[in-house]
C-alpha positions in Angstrom: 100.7 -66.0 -101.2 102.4 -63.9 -98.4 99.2 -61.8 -98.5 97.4 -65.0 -97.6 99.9 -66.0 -94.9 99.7 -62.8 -93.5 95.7 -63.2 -92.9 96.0 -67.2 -91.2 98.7 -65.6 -89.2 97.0 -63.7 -86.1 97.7 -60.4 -85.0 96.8 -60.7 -81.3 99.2 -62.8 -79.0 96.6 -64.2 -77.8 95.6 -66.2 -81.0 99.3 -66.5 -81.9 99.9 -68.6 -78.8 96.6 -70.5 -78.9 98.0 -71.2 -82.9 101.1 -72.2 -81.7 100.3 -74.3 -79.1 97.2 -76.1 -80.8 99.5 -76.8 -83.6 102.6 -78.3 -81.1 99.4 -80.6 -79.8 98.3 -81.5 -82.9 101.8 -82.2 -84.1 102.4 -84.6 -80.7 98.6 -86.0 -80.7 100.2 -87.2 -84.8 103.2 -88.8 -83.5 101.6 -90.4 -81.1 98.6 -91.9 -83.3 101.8 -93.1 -85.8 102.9 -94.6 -83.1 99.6 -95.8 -81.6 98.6 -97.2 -85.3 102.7 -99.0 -86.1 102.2 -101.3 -82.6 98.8 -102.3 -83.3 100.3 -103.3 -87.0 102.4 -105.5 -85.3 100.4 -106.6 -82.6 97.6 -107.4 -85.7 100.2 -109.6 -87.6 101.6 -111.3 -84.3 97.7 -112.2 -83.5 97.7 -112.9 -87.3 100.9 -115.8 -87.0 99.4 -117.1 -83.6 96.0 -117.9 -84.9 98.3 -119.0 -88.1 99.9 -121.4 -86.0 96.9 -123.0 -84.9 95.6 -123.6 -88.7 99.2 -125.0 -89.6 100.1 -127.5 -86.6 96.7 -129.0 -87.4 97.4 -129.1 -91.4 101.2 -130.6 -90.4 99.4 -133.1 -87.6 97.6 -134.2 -90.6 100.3 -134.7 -92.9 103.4 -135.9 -90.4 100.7 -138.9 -89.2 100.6 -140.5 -93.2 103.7 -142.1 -94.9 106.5 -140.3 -96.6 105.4 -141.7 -99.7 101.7 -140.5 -99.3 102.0 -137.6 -98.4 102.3 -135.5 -101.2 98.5 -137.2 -102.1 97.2 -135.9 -98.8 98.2 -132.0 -99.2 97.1 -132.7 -103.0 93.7 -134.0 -101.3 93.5 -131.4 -98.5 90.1 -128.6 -99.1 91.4 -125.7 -97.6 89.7 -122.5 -97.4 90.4 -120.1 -100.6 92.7 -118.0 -98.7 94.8 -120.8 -97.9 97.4 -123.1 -99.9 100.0 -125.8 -99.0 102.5 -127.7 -100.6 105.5 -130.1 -100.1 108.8 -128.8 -101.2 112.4 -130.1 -101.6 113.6 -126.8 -100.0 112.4 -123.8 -98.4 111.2 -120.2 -99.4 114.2 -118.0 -99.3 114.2 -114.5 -98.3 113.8 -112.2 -101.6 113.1 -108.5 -101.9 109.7 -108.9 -101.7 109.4 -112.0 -98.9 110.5 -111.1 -95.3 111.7 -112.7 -92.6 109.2 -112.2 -89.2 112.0 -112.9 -86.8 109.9 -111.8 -83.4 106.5 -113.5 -85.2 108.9 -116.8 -86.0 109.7 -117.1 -82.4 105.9 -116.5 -81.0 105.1 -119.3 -83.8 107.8 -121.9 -82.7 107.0 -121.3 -79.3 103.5 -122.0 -80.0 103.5 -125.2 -82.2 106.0 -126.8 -80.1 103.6 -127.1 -77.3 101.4 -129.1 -79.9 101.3 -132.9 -78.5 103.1 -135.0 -80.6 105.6 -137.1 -80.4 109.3 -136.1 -80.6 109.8 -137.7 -83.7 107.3 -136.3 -85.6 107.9 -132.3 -84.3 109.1 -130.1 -87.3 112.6 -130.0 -87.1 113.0 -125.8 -88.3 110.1 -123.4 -88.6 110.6 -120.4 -90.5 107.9 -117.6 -91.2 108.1 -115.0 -93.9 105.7 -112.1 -95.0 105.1 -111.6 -98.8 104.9 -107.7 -99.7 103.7 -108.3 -102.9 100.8 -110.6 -102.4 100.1 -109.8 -99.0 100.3 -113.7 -97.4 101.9 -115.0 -94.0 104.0 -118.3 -95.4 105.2 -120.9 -93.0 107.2 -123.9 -93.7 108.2 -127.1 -91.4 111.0 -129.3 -91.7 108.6 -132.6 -92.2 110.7 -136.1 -90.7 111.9 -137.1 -94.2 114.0 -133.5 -94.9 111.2 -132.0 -96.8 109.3 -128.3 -96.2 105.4 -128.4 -95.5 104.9 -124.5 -96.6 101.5 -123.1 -95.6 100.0 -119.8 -96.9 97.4 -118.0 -96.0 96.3 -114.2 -96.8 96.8 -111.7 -94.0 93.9 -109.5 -92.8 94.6 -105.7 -93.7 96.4 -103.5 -91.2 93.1 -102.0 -89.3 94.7 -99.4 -86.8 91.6 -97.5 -86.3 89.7 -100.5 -86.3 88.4 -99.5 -82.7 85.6 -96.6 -82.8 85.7 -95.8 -79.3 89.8 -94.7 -79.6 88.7 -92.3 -82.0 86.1 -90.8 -80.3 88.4 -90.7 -77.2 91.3 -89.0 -79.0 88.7 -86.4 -80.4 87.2 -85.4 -77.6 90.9 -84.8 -75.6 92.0 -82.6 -78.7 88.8 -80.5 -77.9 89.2 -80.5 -74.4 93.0 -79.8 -74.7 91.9 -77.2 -77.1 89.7 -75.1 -74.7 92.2 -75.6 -71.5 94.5 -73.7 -74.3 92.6 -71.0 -75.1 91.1 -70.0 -71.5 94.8 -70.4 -70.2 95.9 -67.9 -73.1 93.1 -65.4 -73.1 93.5 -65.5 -69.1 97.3 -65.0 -69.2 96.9 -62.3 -72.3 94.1 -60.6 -70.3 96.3 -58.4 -68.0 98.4 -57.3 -71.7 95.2 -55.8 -72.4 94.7 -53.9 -69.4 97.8 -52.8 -70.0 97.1 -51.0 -73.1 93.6 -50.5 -72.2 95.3 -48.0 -69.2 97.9 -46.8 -72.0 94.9 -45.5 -73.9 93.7 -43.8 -70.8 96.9 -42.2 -70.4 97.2 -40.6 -73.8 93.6 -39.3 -73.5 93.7 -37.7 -69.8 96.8 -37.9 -67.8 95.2 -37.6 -64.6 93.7 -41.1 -65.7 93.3 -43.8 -62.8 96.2 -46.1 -62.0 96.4 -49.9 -63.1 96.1 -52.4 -60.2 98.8 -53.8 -59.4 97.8 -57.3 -59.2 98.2 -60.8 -60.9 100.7 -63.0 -61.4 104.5 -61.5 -60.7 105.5 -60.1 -64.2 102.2 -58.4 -64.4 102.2 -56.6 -60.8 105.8 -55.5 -61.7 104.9 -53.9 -65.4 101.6 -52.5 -63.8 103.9 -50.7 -60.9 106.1 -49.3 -63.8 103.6 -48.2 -65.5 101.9 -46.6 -62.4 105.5 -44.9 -61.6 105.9 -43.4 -65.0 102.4 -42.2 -65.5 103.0 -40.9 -62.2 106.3 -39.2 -63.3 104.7 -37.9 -66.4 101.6 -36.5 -64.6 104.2 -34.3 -62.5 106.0 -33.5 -65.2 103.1 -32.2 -67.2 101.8 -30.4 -63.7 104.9 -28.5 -63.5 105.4 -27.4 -67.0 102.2 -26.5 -66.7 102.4 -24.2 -63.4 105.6 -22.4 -65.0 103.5 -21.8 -68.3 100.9 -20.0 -66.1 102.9 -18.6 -63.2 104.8 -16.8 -65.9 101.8 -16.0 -67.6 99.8 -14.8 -64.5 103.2 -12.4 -63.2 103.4 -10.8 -66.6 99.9 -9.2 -65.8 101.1 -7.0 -63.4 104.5 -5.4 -64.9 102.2 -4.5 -67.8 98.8 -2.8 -66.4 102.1 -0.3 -64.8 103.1 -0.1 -68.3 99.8 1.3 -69.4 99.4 3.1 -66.9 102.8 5.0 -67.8 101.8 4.9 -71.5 99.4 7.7 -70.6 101.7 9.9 -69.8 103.3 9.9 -73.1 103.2 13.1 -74.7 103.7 11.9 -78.4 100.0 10.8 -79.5 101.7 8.5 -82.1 104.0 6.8 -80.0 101.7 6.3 -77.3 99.2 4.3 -79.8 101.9 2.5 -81.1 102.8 1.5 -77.1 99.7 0.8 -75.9 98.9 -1.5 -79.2 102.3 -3.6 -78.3 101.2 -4.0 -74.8 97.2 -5.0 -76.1 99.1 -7.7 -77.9 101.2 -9.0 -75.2 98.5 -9.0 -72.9 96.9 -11.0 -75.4 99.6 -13.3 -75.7 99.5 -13.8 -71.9 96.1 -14.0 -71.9 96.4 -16.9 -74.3 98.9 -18.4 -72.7 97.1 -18.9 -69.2 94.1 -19.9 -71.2 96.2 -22.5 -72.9 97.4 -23.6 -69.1 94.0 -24.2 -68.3 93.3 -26.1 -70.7 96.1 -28.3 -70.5 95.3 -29.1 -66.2 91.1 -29.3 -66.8 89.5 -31.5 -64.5 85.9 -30.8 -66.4 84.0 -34.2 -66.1 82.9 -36.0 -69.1 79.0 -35.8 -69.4 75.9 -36.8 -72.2 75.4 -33.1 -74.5 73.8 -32.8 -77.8 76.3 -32.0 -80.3 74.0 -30.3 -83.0 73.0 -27.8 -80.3 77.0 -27.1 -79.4 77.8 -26.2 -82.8 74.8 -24.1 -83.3 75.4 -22.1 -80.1 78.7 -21.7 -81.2 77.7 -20.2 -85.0 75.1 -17.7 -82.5 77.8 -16.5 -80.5 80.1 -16.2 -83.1 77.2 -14.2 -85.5 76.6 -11.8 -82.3 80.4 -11.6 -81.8 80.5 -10.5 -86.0 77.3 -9.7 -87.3 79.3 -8.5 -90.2 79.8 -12.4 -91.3 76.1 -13.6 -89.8 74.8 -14.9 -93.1 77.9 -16.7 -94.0 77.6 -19.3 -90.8 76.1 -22.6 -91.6 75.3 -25.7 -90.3 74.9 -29.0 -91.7 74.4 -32.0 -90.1 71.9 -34.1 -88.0 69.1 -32.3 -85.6 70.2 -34.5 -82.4 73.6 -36.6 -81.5 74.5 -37.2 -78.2 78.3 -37.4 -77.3 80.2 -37.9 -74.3 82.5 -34.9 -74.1 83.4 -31.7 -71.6 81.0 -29.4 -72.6 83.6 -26.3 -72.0 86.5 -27.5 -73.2 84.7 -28.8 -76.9 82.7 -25.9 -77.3 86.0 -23.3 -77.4 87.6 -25.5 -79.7 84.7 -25.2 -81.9 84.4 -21.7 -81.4 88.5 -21.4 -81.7 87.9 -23.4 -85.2 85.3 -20.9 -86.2 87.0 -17.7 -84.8 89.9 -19.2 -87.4 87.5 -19.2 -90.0 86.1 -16.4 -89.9 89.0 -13.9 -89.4 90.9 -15.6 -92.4 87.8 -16.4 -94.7 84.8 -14.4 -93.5 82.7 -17.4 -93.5 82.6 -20.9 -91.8 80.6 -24.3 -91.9 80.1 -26.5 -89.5 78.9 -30.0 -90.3 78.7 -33.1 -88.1 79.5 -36.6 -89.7 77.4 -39.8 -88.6 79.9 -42.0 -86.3 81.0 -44.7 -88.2 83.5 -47.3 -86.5 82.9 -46.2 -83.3 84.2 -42.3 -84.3 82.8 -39.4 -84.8 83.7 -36.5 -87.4 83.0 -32.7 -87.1 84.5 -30.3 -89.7 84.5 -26.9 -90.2 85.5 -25.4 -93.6 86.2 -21.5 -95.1 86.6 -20.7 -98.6 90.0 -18.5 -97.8 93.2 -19.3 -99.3 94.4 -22.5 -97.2 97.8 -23.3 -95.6 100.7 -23.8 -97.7 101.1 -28.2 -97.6 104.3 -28.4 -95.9 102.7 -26.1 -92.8 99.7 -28.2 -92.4 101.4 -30.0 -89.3 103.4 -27.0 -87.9 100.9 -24.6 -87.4 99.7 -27.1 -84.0 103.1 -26.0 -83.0 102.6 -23.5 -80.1 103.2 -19.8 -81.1 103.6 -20.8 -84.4 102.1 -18.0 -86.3 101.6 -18.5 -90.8 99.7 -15.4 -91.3 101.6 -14.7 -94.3 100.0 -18.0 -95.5 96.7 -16.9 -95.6 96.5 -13.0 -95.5 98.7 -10.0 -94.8 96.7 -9.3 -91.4 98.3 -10.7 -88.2 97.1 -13.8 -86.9 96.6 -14.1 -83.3 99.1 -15.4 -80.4 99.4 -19.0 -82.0 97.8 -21.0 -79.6 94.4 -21.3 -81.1 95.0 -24.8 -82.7 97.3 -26.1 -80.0 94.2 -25.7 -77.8 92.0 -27.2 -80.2 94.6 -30.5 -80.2 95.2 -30.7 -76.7 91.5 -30.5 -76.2 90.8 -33.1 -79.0 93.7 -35.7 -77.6 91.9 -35.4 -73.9 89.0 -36.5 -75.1 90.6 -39.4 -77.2 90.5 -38.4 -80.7 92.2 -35.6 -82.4 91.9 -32.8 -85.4 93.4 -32.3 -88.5 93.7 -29.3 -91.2 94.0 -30.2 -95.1 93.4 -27.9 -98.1 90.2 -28.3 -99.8 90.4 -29.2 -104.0 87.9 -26.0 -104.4 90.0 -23.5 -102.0 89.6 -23.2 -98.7 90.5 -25.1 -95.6 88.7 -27.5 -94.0 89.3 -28.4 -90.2 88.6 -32.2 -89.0 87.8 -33.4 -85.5 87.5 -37.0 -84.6 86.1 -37.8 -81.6 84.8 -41.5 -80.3 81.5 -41.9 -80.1 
């Protein structure tokens, strides 16, 4: 049951306020009908005991104009329709649980048979009308002359609220109209909490996106400038991470070219290997790092390229790169797929996916997913020995470096699958690493499509 609550119950605020508010309308359009259907009840029986009046002054004219002694003969003698009886008795009707007094009816009735022309004498002396629940039927008695009750019933017509069609029709076309004023008003004042997160999802994939307008109603043009301010703020944040990253990157080159070019001086053979292979490697690590600085301030545009013929230049270039591992490149997937991507930036986290590959497995394959749900899946698996579970997630960690993990050989800088994320997250999707059941890892992009 909560399961099925939970699906009635919308998930946008848009529908959630439409729900509300169509249900508040629907509750007030009730009410009111109850309300609208009770005073036509009583307006019904009032018409009911005035038209009643009419029918019973005329029977009591006939009956008050005869003798006291006949007229128990006339009522006896009286054809009345079957809905209607009349007697004489001693005493009147008193009230019971199941006969009423109509107190604002009994007035209306008095009123109205006392404007009946007769003479004083003969006018009823009391008039009392009752309503019996259980057989349904308006009674009236008189007070004849000679002390006795004249009691007249007659059977009431049914309530019939909804007795006009046109009320109906009216009431059913204000819900529908009420109910499309609703929903236009909702989806227009919902409309700028979408643009809202549609410029939220910008942000996360390029944070040099656009700013929101700043327009609208009050509420709106203040959230849009405070989110303007902090993608602003972030933007320069990012920036000047970013130019420390490669400033720092960019000044180590110098110190070490001198370095090497001291090394060569060395005497000692073995120590100046051993120098010039720590200095390779921090070059390299520089090297990566201004490469990973790049990356992270790119201002490629986004264009139409045919994925198929990315990954296969990739598996070329990386087959030149190691003809060694040529025949262990493959690719699987459709012939042609067009995507809307940075050319540079997704073709070196391919070949950075590959390069991985390859150096701890010897072979790669690449294979391209049809979209499905709007995204788009490229892998890229090896047969080496995987990545322990609990490093899965830590190895997109810059410099994080689990060589030991996967062979004995060192592993690069550490910035290989950082690149590949940030690249992946700029264009909107992202990538994932996860142990194959057969050994091996396989590497997952997701890219929308």
């Amino acid at each position: 049951m909560t399961k099925f609550r939970l699906r009635l119950w919308p998930r946008s605020l848009a529908g959630r306020t439409v729900l509300i508010v169509v249900l508040g309308l629907a509750l007030v359009q009730a009410a009111g009908l109850t309300i609208h259907a009770l005073d036509r009840i009583d307006l019904q029986r009032m018409a009911d005991a005035r038209d009643l009046a009419g029918r019973v002054m005329s029977l009591y004219r006939v009956v008050v104009e005869q003798p006291a002694d006949e007229r128990d003969q006339v009522v006896a003698a009286l054809r009345l329709p079957p809905d209607v009886a009349a007697r004489i008795d001693a005493l009147p009707p008193g009230p019971s649980p199941d006969i009423l007094p109509m107190p604002a009816a009994q007035r209306m009735l008095r009123v109205g048979m006392m404007m009946t022309p007769l003479r004083p004498d003969m006018r009823p002396r009391d008039i009392r009308l009752f309503w019996d629940t259980q057989t349904r039927r308006m009674l009236v008695s008189m007070r004849l002359p000679d002390d006795r009750w004249l009691s007249v019933s007659e059977v009431a017509n049914p309530p019939r609220p909804w007795h006009s069609p046109g009320f109906l029709w009216a009431f059913l076309l204000m819900t529908v109209a009420a109910t499309a004023l609703i929903v236009w008003a909702v989806r227009r004042m919902t409309a700028p909490v979408m643009l809202l997160a549609a410029a939220a999802e910008r942000l996360g994939r390029d944070v040099n996106a656009p700013p929101m307008e700043e327009g609208g109603p009050l509420e709106i043009a203040t959230a849009a400038a405070a989110f303007n301010t902090m993608a602003a703020r972030i933007r320069r944040f990012v920036q000047d991470r970013t130019f420390l990253l490669t400033a720092i990157g960019h000044d180590l080159r110098t110190p070490i070219t001198r370095l090497k070019l001291r090394a060569e001086f060395i005497d000692d053979d073995e120590l100046r290997r051993k120098f010039l292979a720590d200095l390779d490697e921090l070059e390299g690590m520089v090297s990566a790092t201004l490469a990973f600085g790049r990356d992270l301030s790119s201002t490629e545009p986004v264009i139409a390229l045919d994925l198929p013929a990315l990954a296969r230049t990739v598996l070329d270039e990386a087959a030149d790169a190691r003809p060694e591992h040529a025949d262990r490149l493959a690719y699987e997937g459709p012939d042609h797929l067009t995507l809307h991507a940075r050319p540079v930036a997704l073709k070196r986290a391919l070949a950075n996916l590959v390069g991985n590959a390859l150096t701890y497995a010897g072979d790669a394959i690449v294979r391209v997913r049809p979209p499905e749900a709007g995204m788009l899946r490229i892998e890229v698996e090896d047969t080496g020995p995987g990545i322990p579970a609990e490093d899965l997630a830590r190895v997109f960690e810059p410099f994080q470096r689990l060589e030991r993990s996967r062979n004995r050989e060192t592993g690069g800088t550490g910035l290989g699958l950082p690149i590949v994320r940030n690249i992946m997250r700029a264009h909107g999707g992202d990538v994932g690493l996860a142990n194959r059941p057969n050994g091996g890892l396989v590497a997952t992009i997701s890219l929308p499509c």
